[in-house]
C-alpha positions as CSV (number, residue, x, y, z in Angstrom):
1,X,0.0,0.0,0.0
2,X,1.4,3.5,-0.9
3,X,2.3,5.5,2.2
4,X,1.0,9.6,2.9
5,X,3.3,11.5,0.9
6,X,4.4,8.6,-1.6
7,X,3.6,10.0,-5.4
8,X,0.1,8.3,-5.8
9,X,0.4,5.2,-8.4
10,X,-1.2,6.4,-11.6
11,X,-3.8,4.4,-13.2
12,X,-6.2,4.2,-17.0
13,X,-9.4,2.1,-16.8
14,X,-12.7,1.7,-18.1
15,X,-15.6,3.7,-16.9
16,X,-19.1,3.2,-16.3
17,X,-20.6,5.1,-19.7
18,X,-18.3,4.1,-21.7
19,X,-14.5,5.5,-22.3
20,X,-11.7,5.6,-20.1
21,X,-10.6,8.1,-16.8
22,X,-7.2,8.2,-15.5
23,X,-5.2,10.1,-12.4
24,X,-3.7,11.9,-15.1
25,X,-7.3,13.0,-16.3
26,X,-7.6,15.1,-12.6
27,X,-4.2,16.8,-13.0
28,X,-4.0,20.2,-9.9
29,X,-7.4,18.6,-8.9
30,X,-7.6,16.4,-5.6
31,X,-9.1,13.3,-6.0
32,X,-11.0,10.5,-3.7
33,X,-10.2,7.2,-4.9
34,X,-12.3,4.6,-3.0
35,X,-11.6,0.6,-3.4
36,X,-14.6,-1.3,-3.0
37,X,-15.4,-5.0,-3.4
38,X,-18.1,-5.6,-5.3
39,X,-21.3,-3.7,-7.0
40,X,-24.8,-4.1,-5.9
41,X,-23.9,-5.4,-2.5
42,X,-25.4,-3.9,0.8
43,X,-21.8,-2.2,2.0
44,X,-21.0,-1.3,-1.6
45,X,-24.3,0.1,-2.4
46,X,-24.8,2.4,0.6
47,X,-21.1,4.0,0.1
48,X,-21.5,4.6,-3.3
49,X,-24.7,6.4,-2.5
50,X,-22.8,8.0,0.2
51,X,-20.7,9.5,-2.3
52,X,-23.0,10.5,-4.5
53,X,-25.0,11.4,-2.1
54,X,-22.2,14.3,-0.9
55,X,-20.7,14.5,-4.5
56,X,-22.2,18.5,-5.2
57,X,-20.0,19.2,-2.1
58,X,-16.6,17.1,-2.9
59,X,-17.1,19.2,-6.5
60,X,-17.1,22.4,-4.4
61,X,-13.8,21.3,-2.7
62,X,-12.7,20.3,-5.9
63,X,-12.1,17.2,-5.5
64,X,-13.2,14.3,-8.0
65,X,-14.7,10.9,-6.4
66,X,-13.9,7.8,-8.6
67,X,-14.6,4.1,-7.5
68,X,-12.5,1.4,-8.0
69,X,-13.3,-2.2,-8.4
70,X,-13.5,-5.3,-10.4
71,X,-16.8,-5.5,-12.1
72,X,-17.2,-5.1,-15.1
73,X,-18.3,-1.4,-17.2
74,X,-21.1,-3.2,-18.1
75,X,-21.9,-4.2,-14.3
76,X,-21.3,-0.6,-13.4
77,X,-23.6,0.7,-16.1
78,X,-26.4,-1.2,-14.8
79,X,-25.3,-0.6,-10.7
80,X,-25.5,3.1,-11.6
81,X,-29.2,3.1,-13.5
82,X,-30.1,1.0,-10.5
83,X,-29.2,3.6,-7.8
84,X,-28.9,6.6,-9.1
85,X,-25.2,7.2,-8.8
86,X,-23.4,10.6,-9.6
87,X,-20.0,9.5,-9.3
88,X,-17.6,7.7,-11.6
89,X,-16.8,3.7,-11.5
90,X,-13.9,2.6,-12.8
91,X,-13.3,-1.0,-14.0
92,X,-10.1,-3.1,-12.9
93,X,-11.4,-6.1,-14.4
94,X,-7.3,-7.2,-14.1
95,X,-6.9,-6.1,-10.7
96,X,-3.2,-4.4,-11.8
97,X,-4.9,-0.8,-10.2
98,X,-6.0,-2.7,-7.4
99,X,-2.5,-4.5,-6.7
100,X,-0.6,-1.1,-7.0
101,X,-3.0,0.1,-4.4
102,X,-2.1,-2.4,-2.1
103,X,-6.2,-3.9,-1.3
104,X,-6.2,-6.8,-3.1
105,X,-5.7,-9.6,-0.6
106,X,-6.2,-12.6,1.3
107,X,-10.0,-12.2,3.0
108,X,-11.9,-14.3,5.3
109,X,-15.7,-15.1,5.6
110,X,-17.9,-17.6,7.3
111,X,-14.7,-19.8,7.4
112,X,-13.6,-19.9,4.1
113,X,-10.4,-17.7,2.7
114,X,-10.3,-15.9,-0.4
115,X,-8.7,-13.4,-2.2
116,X,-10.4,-9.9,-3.1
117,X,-10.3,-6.2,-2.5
118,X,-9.8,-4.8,0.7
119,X,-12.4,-1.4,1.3
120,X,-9.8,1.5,1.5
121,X,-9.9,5.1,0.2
122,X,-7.2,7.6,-0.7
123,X,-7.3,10.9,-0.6
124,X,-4.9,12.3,-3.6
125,X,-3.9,16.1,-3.4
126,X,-3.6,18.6,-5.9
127,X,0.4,17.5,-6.0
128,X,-0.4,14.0,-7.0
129,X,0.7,12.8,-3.6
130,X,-1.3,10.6,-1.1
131,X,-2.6,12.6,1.5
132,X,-4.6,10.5,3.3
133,X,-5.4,6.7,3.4
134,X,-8.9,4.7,5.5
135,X,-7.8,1.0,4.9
136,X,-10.1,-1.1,5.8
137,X,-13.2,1.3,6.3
138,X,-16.5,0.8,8.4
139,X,-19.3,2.4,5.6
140,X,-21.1,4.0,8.0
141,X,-20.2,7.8,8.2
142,X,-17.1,7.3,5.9
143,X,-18.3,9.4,3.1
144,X,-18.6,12.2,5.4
145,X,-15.4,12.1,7.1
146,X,-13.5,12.3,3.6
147,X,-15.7,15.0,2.7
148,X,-13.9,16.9,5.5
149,X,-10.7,15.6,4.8
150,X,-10.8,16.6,1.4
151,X,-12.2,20.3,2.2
152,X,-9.3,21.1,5.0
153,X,-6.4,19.7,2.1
């Protein structure tokens, strides 16, 4: 996992409506990148409507909120149109973003072990360095609290 201050790995993926958005894209801007396991599942749902939720307010701090995980576009398209999202979903259908990140990993549930994406956010400033890091975040009040991270950056 990239420490506060490390240059912030730079990434390309697919999006949900089609095209591509990279760190590159967001250039002077600060960016929240959130990891999250998968779409349309209870955690994953209520953060991204979190987000989106509080998304008029990161664009006031100028900050850009971009999702990260490895569903498909076309998974995203439809988990978008289901809830109503404002915010962009990128795809790492190969997990290379994810790896770079440091949240793919060994999990653990109901006994049995697996390997998937640890829920962690980074806040990126306008210097293309890590600012801030949540690894393994609790949804509830998350959104909010990188809302005020993001506003005193």
């Amino acid at each position: 996992m990239p420490e506060i201050g490390s240059p912030a790995p730079s990434f390309s993926l697919p999006r949900d409506g089609g095209g591509t958005v990279a760190l590159a894209d967001f250039a002077g801007r600060k960016v929240v990148l959130y990891f999250y396991p998968k779409d349309d599942t209870p955690g994953c749902t209520t953060e991204a409507i979190d987000f989106t939720r509080l998304a008029p307010e990161f664009a006031a701090a100028d900050t850009v909120v971009i999702g990260v995980s490895k569903d498909s576009v076309k998974a995203h398209d439809k988990f978008c149109r289901k809830h109503g999202l404002g915010i962009i979903l990128a795809s790492d259908e190969a997990g290379d973003t994810c790896e770079r990140y440091g949240v793919w990993g060994e999990k653990s549930m109901y006994g049995r072990t697996y390997m998937g994406i640890e829920r962690a956010t980074f806040l990126i400033g306008r210097d293309g360095r890590i600012a801030a890091i949540w690894p393994k975040v609790k949804v509830a009040g998350h959104a909010d609290e990188v809302l005020a991270a993001a506003r005193a950056l």
